[in-house]
C-alpha positions in Angstrom: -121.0 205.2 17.3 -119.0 202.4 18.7 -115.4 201.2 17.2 -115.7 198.6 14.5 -113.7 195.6 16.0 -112.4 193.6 13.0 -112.0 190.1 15.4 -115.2 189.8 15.7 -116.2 190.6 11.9 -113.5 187.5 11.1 -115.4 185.6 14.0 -118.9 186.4 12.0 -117.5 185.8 8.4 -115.8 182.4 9.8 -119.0 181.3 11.3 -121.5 182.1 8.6 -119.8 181.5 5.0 -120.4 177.8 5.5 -123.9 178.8 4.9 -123.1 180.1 0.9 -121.2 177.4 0.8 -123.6 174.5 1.8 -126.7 176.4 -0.4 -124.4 176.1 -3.4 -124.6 172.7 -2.8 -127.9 172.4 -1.9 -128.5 174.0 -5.3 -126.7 172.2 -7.7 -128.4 168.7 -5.8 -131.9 170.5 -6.7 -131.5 171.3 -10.4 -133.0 169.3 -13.2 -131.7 169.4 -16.5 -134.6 170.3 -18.6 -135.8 173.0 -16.2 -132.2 174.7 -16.7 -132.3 174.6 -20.6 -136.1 176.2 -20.7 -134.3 179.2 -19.3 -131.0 179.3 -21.3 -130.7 181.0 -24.7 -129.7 177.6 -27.2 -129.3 179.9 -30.1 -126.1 181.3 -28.5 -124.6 177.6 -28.3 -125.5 177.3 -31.6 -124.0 180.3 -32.8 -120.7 179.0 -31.0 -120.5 175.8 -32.6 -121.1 173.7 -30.2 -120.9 170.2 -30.7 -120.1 168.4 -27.5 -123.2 167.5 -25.6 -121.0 167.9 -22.5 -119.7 171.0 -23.3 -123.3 172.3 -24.2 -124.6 170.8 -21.1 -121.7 172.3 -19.4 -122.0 175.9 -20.7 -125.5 176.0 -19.8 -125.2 175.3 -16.2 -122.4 177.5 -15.9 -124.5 180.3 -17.1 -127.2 178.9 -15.1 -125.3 178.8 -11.7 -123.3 182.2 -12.1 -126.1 184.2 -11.9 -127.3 181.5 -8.9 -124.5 181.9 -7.0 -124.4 185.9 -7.5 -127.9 185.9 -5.7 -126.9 183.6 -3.0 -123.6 185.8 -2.6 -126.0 188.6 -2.3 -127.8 187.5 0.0 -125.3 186.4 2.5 -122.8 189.9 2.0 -126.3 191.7 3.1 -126.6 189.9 6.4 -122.6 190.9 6.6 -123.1 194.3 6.4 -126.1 194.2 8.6 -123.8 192.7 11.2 -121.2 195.0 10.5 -123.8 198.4 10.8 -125.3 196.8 14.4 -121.6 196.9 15.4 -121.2 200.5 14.8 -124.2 202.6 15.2 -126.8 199.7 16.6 -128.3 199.1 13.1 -131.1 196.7 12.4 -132.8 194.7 9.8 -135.7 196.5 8.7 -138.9 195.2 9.2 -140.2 197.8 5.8 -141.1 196.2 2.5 -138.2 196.5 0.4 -135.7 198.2 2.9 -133.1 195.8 4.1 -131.0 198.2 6.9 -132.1 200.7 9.1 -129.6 203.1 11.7 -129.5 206.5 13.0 -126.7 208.3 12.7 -125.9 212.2 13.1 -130.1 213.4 13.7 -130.8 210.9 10.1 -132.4 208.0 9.8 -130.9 205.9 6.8 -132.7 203.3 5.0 -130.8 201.2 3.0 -131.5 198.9 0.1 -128.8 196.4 -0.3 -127.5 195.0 -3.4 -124.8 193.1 -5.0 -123.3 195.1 -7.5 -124.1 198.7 -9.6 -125.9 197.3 -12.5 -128.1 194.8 -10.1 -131.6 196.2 -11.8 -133.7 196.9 -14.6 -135.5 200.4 -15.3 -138.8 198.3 -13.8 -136.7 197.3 -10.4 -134.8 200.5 -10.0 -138.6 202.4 -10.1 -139.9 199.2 -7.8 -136.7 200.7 -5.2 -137.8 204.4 -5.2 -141.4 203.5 -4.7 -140.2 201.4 -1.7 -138.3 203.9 -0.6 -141.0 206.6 -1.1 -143.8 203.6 1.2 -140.7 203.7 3.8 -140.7 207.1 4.2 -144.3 207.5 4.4 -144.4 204.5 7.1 -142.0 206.8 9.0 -144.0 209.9 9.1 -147.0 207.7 10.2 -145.2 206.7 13.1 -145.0 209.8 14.5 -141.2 209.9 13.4 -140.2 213.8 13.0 -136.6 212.0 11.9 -135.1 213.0 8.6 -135.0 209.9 6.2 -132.1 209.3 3.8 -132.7 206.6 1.4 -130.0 204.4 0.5 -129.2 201.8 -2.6 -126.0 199.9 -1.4 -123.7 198.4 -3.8 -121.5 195.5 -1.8 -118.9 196.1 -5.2 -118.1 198.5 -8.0 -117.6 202.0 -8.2 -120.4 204.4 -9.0 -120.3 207.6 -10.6 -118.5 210.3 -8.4 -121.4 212.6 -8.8 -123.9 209.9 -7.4 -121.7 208.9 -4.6 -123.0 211.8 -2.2 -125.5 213.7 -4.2 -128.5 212.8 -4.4 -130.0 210.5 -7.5 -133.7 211.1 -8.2 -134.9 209.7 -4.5 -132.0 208.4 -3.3 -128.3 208.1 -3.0 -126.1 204.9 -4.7 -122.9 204.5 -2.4 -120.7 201.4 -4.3 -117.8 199.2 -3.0 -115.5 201.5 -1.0 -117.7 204.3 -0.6 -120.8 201.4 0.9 -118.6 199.2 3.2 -117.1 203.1 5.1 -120.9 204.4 4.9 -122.0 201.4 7.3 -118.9 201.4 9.0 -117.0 204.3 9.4 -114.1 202.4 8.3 -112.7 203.6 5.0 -110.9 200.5 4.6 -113.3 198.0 5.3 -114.2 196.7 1.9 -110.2 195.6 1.3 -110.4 194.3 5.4 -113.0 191.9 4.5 -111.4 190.0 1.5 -109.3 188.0 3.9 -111.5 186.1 6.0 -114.0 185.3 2.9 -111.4 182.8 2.1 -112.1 180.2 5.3 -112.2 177.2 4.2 -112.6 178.3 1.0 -110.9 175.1 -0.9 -112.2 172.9 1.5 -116.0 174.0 0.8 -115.3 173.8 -3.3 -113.6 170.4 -3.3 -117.0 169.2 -1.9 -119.5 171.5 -3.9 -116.8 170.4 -7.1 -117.5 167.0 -6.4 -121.6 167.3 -5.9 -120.8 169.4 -9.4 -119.2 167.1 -11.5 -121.4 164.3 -10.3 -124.3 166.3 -11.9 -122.6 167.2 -15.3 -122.2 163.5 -15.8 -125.7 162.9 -15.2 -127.2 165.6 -16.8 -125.0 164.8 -20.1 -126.1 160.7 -20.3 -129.6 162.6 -19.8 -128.9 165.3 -22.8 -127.4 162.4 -25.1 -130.8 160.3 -24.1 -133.1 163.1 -25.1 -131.5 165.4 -27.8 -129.0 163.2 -29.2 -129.8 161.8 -33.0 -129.0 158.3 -33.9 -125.4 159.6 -34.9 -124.8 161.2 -31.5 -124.9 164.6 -32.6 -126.8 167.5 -30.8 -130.2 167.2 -32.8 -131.0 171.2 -32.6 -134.1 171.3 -34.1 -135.4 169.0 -31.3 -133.8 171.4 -29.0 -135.0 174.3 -29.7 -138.9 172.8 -29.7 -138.4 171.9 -26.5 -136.9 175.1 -25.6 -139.2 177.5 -27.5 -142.1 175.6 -29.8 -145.4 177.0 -28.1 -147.7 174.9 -26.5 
């Protein structure tokens, strides 16, 4: 195990989070109105009262983007912690369907499958992970590997129950927030450590994805108005909701 040196986490995080940024950008330039509202629920703005195209147009790619975003978020926290993990105990990304961090550490081999938040999955998923998990360890054996394998879901935030924290669940353990960040790290305070540096640039990097933003609001709303808008101006819902739902 070697000492986690928080300069060169900074270092990393100040290098790399121009790459959320710039993909958050790169995917509000790539989105096209109508492919957004075939995967929104219209009933819900309905059931709101909405009555401002903008605001409907708005809403929609709010929704649309937050869950966009959380992926993208994902996705860069999990080459973070892999970082973080080589640091310490000469971790790796896994080259295993499904497993996203390997290291050894105290006689154990610990495959880890890395996720945003506790409630990242479905019942489908979650059984997905455990069979992944159960191929990993099988891969193992076949290698000739007489290592034993602790499988891993890691949680970048949230708290999971105390009982799941370090007992085992089913096939494998669920270490969240706090209890993740020390487990790759050794560091206990880690996940409070890392908050700092996240901001880099931060308002710099939104002025310019604000801007690429509100240009495509304004387009998406003349294109809304063209294509859903009644001769009064008002949301025509009925035309809506065929496009969104009427079968082909």
């Amino acid at each position: 195990m070697n000492e986690l040196n928080l300069d060169n986490v900074n270092q990393y995080v100040e290098d790399n989070i121009g790459t959320f940024h710039s993909k958050r950008i790169e995917k509000v330039k790539s989105l096209k109105l109508k492919d957004v509202l075939k995967k929104k629920n219209p009933y819900l703005f309905r059931a709101k009262n909405v009555l401002i195209a903008t605001d409907l147009v708005k809403g929609i790619v709010d929704a649309y983007m937050s869950s966009s975003e959380e992926g993208i978020f994902g996705d860069w926290l999990e080459g973070l912690a892999i970082f973080i993990n080589e640091s310490v105990y000469n971790g790796r990304k896994s080259g295993i369907p499904g497993v996203d961090l390997e290291f050894d550490r105290d006689g154990i081999r610990n495959i880890v499958s890395i996720k945003s938040g506790p409630n990242w999955g479905n019942d489908s998923q979650y059984k997905k992970m455990i069979d992944n998990f159960n191929s990993a360890r099988r891969v193992l054996r076949t290698s000739g590997s007489m290592v034993q394998v602790k499988a891993v879901c890691g949680c970048c935030y949230g708290k999971s129950s105390k009982r799941f924290e370090y007992k085992e669940k089913g096939d494998y353990y669920k270490l969240c927030g706090q209890s993740f960040w020390q487990f790759i790290s050794g560091d206990s305070e880690l996940y409070k450590e890392i908050i700092i540096p996240l901001g880099y640039k931060a308002q710099e990097k939104n002025e310019e994805f604000y801007e690429s933003y509100s240009q495509m609001i304004n387009k998406f709303t003349t294109e809304f108005a063209n294509d859903f808008c009644d001769e009064n101006n008002s949301i025509d819902w009925n035309k809506l909701i065929e496009f969104n739902s009427k079968k082909n």
